[in-house]
C-alpha positions as CSV (number, residue, x, y, z in Angstrom):
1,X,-13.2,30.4,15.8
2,X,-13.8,27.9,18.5
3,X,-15.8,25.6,16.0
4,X,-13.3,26.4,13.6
5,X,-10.3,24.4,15.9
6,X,-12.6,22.0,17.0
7,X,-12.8,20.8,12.9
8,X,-9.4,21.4,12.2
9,X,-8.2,18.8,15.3
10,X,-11.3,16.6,14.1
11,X,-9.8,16.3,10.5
12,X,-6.3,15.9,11.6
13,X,-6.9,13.4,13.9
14,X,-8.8,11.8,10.9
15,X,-6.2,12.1,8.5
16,X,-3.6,10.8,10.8
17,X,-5.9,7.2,11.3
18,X,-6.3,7.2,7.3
19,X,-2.5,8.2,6.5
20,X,-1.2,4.8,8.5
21,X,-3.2,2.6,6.3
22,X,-2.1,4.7,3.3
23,X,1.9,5.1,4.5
24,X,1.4,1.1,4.9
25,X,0.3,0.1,1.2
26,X,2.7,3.0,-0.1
27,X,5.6,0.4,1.7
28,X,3.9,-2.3,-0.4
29,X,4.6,0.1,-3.5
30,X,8.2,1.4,-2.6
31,X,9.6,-1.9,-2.0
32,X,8.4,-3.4,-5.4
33,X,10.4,-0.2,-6.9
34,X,12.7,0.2,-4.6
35,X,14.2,-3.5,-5.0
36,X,12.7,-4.2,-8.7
37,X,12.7,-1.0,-9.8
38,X,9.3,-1.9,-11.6
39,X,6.1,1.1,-11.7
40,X,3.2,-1.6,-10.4
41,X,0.6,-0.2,-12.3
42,X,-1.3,-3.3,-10.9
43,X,-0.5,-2.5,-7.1
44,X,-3.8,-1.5,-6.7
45,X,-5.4,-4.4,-7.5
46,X,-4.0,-6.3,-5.5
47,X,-5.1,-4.2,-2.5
48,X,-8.3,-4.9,-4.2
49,X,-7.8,-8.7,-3.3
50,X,-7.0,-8.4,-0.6
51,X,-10.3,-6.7,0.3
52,X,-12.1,-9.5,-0.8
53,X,-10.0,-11.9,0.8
54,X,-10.6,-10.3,3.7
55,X,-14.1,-10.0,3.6
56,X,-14.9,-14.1,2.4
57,X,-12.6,-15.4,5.2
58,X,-14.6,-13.4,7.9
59,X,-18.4,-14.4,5.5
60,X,-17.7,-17.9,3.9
61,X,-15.5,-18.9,6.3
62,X,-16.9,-18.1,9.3
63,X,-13.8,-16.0,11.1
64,X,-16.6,-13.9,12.6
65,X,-18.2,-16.7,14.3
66,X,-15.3,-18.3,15.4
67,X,-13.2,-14.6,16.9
68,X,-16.1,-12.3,17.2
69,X,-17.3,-9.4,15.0
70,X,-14.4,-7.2,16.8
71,X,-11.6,-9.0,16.3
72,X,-12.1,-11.0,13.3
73,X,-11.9,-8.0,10.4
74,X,-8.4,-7.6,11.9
75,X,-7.6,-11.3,11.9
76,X,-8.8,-11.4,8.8
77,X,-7.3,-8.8,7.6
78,X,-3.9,-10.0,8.4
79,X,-4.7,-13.3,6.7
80,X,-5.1,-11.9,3.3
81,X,-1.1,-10.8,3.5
82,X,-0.2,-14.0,3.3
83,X,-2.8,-15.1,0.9
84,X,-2.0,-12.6,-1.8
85,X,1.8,-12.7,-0.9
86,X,1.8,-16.6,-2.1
87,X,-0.5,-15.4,-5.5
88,X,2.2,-12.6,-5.9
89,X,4.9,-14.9,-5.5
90,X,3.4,-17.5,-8.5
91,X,2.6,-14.6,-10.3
92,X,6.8,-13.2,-10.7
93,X,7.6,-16.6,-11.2
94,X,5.5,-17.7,-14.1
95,X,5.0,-14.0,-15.4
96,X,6.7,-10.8,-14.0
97,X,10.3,-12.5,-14.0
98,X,10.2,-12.8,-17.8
99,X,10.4,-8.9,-18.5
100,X,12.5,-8.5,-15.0
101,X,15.5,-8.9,-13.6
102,X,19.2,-8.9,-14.7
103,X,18.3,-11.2,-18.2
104,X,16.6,-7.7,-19.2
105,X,18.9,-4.9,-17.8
106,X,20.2,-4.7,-21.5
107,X,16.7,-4.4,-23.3
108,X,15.3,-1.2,-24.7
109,X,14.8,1.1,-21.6
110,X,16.1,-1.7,-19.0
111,X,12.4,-3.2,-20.2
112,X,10.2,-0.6,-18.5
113,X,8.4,-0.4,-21.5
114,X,7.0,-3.9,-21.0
115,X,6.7,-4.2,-17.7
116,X,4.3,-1.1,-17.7
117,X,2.0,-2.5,-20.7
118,X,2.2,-6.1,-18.5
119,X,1.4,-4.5,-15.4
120,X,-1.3,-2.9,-17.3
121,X,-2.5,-5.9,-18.3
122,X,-2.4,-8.0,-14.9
123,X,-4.4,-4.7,-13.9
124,X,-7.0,-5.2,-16.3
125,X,-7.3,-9.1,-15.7
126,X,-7.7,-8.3,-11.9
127,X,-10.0,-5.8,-12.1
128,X,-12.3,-7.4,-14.4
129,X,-11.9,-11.5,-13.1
130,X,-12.7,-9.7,-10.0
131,X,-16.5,-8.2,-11.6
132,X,-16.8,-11.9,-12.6
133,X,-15.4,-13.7,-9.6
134,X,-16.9,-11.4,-6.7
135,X,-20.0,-9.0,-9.0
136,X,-20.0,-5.4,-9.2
137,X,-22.3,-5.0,-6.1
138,X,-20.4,-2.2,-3.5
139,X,-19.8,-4.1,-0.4
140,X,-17.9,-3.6,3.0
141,X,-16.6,-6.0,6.2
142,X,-19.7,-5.3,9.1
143,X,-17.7,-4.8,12.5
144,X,-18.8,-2.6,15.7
145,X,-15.6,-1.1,15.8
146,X,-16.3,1.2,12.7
147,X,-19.8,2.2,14.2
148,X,-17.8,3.3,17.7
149,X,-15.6,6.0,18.3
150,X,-13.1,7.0,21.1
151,X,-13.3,10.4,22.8
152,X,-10.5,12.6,23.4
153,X,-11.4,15.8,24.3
154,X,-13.4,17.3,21.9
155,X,-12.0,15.2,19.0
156,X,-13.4,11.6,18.3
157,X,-11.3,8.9,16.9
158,X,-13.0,6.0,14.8
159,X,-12.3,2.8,16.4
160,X,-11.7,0.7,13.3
161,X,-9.3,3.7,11.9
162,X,-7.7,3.7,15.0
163,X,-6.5,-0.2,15.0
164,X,-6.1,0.0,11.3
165,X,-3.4,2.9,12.5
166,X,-1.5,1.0,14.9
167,X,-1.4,-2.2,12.6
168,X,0.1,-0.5,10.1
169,X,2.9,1.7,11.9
170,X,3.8,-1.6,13.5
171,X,4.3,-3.8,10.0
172,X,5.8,-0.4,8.8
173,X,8.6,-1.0,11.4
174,X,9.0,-4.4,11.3
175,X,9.3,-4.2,7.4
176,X,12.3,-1.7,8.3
177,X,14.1,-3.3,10.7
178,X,13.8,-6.5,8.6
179,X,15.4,-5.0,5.4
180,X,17.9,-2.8,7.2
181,X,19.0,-5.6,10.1
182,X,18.1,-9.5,8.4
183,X,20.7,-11.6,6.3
184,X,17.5,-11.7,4.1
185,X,16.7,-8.0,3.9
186,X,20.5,-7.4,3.1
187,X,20.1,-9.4,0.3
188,X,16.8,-7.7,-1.0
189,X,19.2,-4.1,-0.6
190,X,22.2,-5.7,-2.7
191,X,19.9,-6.7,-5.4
192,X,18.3,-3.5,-5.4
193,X,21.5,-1.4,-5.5
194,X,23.4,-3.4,-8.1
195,X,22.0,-6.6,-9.4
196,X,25.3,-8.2,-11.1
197,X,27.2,-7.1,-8.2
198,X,24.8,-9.0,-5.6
199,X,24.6,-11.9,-8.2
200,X,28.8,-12.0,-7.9
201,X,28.8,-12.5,-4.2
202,X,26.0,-15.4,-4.2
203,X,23.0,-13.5,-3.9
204,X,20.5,-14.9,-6.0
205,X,18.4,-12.1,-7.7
206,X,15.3,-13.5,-9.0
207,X,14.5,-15.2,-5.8
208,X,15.1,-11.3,-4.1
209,X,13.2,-9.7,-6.8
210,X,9.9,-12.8,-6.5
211,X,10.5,-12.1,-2.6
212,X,9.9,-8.3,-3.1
213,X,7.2,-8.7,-5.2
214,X,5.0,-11.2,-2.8
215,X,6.1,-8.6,0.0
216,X,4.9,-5.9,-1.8
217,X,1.7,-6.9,-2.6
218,X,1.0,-9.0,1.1
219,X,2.1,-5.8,2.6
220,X,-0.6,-4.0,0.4
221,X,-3.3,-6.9,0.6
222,X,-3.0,-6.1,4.6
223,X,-3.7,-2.4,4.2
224,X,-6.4,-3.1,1.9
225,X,-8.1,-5.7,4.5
226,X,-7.9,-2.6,7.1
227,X,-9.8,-0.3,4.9
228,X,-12.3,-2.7,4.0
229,X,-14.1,-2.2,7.2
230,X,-14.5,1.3,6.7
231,X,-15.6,1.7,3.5
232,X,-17.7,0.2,0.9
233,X,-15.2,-1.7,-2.1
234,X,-16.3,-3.1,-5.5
235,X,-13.4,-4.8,-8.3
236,X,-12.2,-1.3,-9.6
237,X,-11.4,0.5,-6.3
238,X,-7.9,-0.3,-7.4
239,X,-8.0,2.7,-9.7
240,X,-8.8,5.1,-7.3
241,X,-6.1,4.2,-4.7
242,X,-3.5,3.6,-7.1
243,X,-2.6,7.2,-7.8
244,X,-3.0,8.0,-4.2
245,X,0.0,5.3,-3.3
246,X,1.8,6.3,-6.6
247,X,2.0,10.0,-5.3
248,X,2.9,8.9,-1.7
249,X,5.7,7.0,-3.1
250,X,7.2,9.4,-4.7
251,X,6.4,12.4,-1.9
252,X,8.3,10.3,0.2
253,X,11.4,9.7,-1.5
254,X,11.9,6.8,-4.1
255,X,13.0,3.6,-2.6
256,X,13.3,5.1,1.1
257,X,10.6,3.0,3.0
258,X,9.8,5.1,5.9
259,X,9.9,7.7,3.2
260,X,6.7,6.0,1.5
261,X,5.1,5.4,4.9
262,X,5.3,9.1,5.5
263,X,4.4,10.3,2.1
264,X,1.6,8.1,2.6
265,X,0.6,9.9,6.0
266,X,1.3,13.0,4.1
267,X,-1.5,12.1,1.8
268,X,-4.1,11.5,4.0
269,X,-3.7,14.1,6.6
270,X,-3.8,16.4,3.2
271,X,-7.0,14.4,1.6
272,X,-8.9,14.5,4.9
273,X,-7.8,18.4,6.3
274,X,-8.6,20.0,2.8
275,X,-12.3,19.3,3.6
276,X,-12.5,22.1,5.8
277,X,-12.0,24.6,2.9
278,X,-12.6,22.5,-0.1
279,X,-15.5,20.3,-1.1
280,X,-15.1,16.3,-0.8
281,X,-14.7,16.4,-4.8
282,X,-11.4,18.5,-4.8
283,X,-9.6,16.3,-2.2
284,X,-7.5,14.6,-4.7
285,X,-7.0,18.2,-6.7
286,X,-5.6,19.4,-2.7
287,X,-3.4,16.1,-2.4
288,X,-1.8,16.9,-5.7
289,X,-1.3,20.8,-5.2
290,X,0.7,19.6,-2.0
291,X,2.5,16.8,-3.9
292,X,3.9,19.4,-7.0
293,X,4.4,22.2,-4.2
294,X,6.7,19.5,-2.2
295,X,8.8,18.1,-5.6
296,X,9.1,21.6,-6.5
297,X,11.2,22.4,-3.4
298,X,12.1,18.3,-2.4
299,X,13.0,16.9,-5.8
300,X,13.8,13.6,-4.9
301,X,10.7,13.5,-2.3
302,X,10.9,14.1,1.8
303,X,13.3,11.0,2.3
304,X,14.8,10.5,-1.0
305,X,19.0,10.2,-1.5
306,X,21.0,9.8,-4.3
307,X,22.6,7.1,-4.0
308,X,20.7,5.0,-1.1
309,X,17.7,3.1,-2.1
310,X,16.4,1.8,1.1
């Protein structure tokens, strides 16, 4: 029974360090919905990139020379927001924005029907410029911290997990305060809660919607740089983090950030606590027995309102 408790604090202390990164690249997610109100089918991918990024800028770039093998993951990890924020940003302007915005608000379906076979599409592109650009070869970012753990009691804490935590609960709130306090994050909120009426009182809606999009994906690019230390990535391990953000998303309420952080930390406290009973296989079957159990009784997810989108 002893052993038994000693697993069950291990995995939850586990699953806490994993949610963060999760809860952050499920923000990435919600605000692209939340404000756009387009299903990134892409998102993925672009945490994808920013694994890569990540990983040349410490290599070919020599981060890990210059900032040690410690600190540079992190740095570099923070580096590839930006990075993939600006290809984001390029990417709405000369491609999203033509099945977005208010111009398509009268289409078939408010033009969902596009943006999901385009998002498809920038999904495939990714994932496969990415086999040519970077090879299929699994790799990972080499730093002592995911080699070294932290003891507290008798549960240990990986080091790199642990950072990766704190990183993201502290973007996660700054993201927050920034939409719900900023002259800028009101802006992104009126275009997200009525498009024509923000447009009527100066707010420019494309620009909100192409700075939503580059947030979304930098915020995702960050969390993708985090993970990249602890686990081995190759050009399609978009695909199998996509439905875990999609799910998170929606647990946590759509369009409520600190709802998708949560659903986020919801997942992976489920994905690394059903080990104890289940075999590693099953995690996602657990994570989605929670998620329909939770929607059954929380419709609108842990966080979500009717009328309040942020």
């Amino acid at each position: 029974m002893e052993a038994f408790f000693i697993d069950f604090l291990q995995a939850a202390a586990a699953g806490l360090m994993v949610g963060g990164t999760y809860g952050l690249m499920c923000v990435g997610l919600g605000i692209i919905f939340g404000v756009m109100r387009v299903v990134n089918f892409a998102h993925g991918d672009f945490m994808m990139l920013g694994m890569y990024v990540a990983f040349y800028l410490v290599g070919m770039l020599g981060l890990g020379k210059v900032f040690g093998p410690s600190a540079a993951p992190i740095i570099a990890a923070l580096a590839a927001g930006p990075v993939v924020f600006l290809f984001g940003i390029l990417l709405h302007r000369y491609l999203i924005a033509r099945v977005t915005g208010a111009k398509v608000a009268s289409a078939d379906a408010e033009g969902h029907y596009t943006q999901i076979i385009l998002t498809l599409g920038v999904s495939l592109i990714l994932q496969n410029g990415g086999l040519i650009l970077f090879g299929s070869l699994p790799i990972s970012i080499q730093t002592p911290l995911s080699r070294e753990s932290w003891e507290l009691g008798p549960v240990f804490v990986n080091q790199a997990r642990t950072v990766s935590f704190v990183i993201a609960v502290v973007l996660a709130l700054v993201l927050y305060f920034f939409l719900a306090r900023s002259r800028l994050g009101k802006a992104l909120r009126a275009a997200a809660d009525n498009p024509v009426a923000a447009s009527y009182v100066g707010v420019d809606v494309d620009r909100a919607h192409r700075l939503a999009f580059g947030l979304g994906v930098g915020i995702t690019a960050i969390g993708g740089g985090l993970i990249a230390s602890t686990q081995t990535f190759q050009p399609y391990i978009g695909f199998d983090f996509v439905i875990v953000m999609f799910a998170g998303v929606v647990l946590g309420g759509l369009g409520s950030i600190l709802g998708a952080f949560w659903g986020g930390l919801t997942i992976g406290m489920v994905q690394q606590m059903s080990t104890l009973i289940l075999p590693h296989q099953l995690q996602n079957t657990a994570i989605f027995v929670v998620f329909l159990l939770i929607i059954f009784f929380w419709p609108r997810g842990m966080f979500g309102r009717t009328w309040e989108r942020t």
